[in-house]
C-alpha positions as CSV (number, residue, x, y, z in Angstrom):
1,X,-24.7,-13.1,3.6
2,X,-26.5,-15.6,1.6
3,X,-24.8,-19.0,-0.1
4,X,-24.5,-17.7,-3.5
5,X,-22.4,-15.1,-2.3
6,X,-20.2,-17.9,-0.8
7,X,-20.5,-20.0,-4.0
8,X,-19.6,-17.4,-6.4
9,X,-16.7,-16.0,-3.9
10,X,-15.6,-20.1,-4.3
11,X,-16.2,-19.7,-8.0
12,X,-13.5,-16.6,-8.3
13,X,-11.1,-18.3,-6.0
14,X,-10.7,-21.1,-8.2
15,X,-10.8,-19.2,-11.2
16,X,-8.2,-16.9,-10.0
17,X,-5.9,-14.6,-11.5
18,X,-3.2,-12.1,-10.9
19,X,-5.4,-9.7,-10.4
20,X,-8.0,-11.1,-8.1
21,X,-5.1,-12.6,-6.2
22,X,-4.0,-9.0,-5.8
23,X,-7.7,-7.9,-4.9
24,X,-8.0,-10.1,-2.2
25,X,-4.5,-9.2,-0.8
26,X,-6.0,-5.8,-0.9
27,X,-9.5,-7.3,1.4
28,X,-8.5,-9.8,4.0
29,X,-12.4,-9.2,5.0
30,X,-12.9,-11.0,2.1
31,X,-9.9,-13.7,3.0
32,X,-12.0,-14.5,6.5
33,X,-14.7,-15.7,4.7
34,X,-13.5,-19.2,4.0
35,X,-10.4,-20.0,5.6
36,X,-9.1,-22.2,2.9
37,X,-9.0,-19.3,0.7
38,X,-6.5,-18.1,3.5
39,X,-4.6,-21.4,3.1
40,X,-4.5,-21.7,-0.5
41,X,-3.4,-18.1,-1.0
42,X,-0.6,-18.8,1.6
43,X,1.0,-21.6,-0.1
């Protein structure tokens, strides 16, 4: 896994909507990645 991978994971994250919210509820492998992505959804 490079760091544009990460970056543009990052990008969508912060960018997020319904949708991708749903998405990554659907691919906690995705969720592991960055823990704060964990936290953020969580709150």
């Amino acid at each position: 896994m490079n760091d544009s991978f990460d970056l543009m994971n990052e990008l969508k994250i912060e960018n997020a909507t319904k949708e991708q919210v749903v998405w990554l509820s659907e691919n906690p492998s995705v969720v592991r990645l960055n823990g704060s992505i964990g936290k953020a959804l969580s709150e």
